[in-house]
C-alpha positions, 0 to 999 in steps of 0.5 A: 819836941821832934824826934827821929827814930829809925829802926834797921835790921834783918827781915822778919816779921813783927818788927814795925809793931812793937817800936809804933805801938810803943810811941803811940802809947806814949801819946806820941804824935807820929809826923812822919812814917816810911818803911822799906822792905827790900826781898834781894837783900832781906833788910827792914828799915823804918823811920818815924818822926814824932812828937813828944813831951821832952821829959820822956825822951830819955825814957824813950831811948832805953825803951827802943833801944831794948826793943831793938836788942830783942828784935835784933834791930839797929836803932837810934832815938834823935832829936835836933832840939838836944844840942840845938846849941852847938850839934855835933858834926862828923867830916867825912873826905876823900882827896879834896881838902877845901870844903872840909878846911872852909867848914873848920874855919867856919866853926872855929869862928863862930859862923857855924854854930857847930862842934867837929866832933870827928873827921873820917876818910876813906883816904888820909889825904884830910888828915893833917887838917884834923891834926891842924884844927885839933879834931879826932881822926879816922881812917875807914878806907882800904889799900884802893879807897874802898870804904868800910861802911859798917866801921863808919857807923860804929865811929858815928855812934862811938861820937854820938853825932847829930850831923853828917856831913860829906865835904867831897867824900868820893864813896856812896853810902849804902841804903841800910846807913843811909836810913840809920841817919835818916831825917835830914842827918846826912848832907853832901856836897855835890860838885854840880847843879842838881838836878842839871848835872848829877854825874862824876864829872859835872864841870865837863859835862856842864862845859861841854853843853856850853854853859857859862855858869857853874855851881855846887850843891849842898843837898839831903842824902835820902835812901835810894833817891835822887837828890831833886827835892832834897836842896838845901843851897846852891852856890855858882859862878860865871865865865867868860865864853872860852874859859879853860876847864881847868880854870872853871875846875879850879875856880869851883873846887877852891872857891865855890864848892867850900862856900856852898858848903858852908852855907848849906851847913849854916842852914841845917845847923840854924834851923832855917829848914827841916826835911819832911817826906823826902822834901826840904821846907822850911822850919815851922815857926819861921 
């Protein structure tokens, strides 16, 4: 089976050794290995995929996870193959209620293969669909929308998620969360066609060069990385020459966006592909 491991925490010497030579000597076939120093904010993370006999990954997860007490590293032992059944997701918003609504009604019928573990926001305008659709809420933002990052992570742990999912949360993660769930764990919904249009405000920037097809992007979050190679799906429509903004803006967020991250979701959570040096592929064996 593949695992991912990923390893965060203060700057320090010693700290990749003891995690590798560990796996290594399981017997271990390492995949996949990046690491990431960063001087301004004295942070190391790690992140390693490998391969192993499943009978020892329980036995791997206690062994890193003392590790990472004694080195005062934050780890995380994962793999897709344990809930490959139905993976547990987290639902992360802001203002928009569509693509998290379209991803609910995905699951309750089956089309998405998936539990909604928990719905986050970093403003509480979602929270009657967690209340509708019977699904634990929480609110991590403060009195302007800002977003508390580290309390996001503890929730992710608290429900033990495999996926997270950004149906328009309107915040950027920070580095040491996006490695925390590194491996094709974090998936956004990007109100534009990447690499096209990666700003704010991609309807209007897309209009304004005179573009009669609009999309959405369901994509990796990867730390400090553009999202270029890190597509899973892509969703568009087409109007006519002269069509009004807001018609474009309503078309995309009620209609296309939901759609895009559905499938984008159903593609990760069937496996069709995997992320493998910062690069979607498909699933091997496919």
């Amino acid at each position: 089976m593949f695992v991912v491991i990923t390893a965060v925490g203060p700057d320090n010497v010693g700290l990749a050794d003891p995690i590798i030579h560990y796996v290594t000597g399981l017997g271990a076939n390492i995949a996949e290995i990046q690491m990431y120093d960063h001087d301004e904010e004295a942070v190391f993370a790690m992140f390693l995929r490998i391969q192993i006999n499943p009978e020892l990954y329980t036995s791997l997860r206690t062994a890193l996870s003392e590790i990472g007490r004694l080195k005062k590293l934050s780890v995380r032992v994962w793999s897709a193959d344990i809930r490959q059944e139905s993976p547990r997701v987290a639902i992360c918003t802001t203002y928009r209620p569509e693509p998290a609504l379209a991803v609910l009604k995905a699951m309750k019928a089956g089309e998405i293969k998936a539990t909604p573990a928990v719905m986050i926001g970093n403003r509480d305008n979602c929270k009657p669909l967690s209340e509708e659709y019977g699904v634990d809420w929480h609110s991590i933002g403060g009195e302007k929308g800002e977003a508390d990052d580290d309390r996001m992570i503890e929730i992710l742990d608290q429900y033990d998620v495999d996926y997270v999912l950004l149906a328009r949360y309107m915040r950027i993660l920070p580095a040491a969360s996006c490695w925390k769930y590194a491996g094709g764990r974090i998936i956004n919904l990007h109100h534009g066609l990447l690499p096209s249009f990666p700003g704010i405000r991609p309807y209007h920037d897309a209009n304004e060069s005179r573009m009669l097809t609009f999309g959405a992007t369901c994509h990796f979050i990867v730390p400090e990385l553009d999202a270029g190679n890190q597509i899973i799906h892509q969703e568009t429509f087409s109007v006519e020459p002269g069509t009004k903004i807001d018609e474009i803006i309503r078309v995309g967020q009620e209609v296309n966006e939901p759609a895009c991250l559905v499938k984008g979701l159903q593609r990760v959570v069937d496996r069709e592909i995997e992320l493998h040096f910062h690069r979607v592929v498909p699933r091997k064996g496919m």
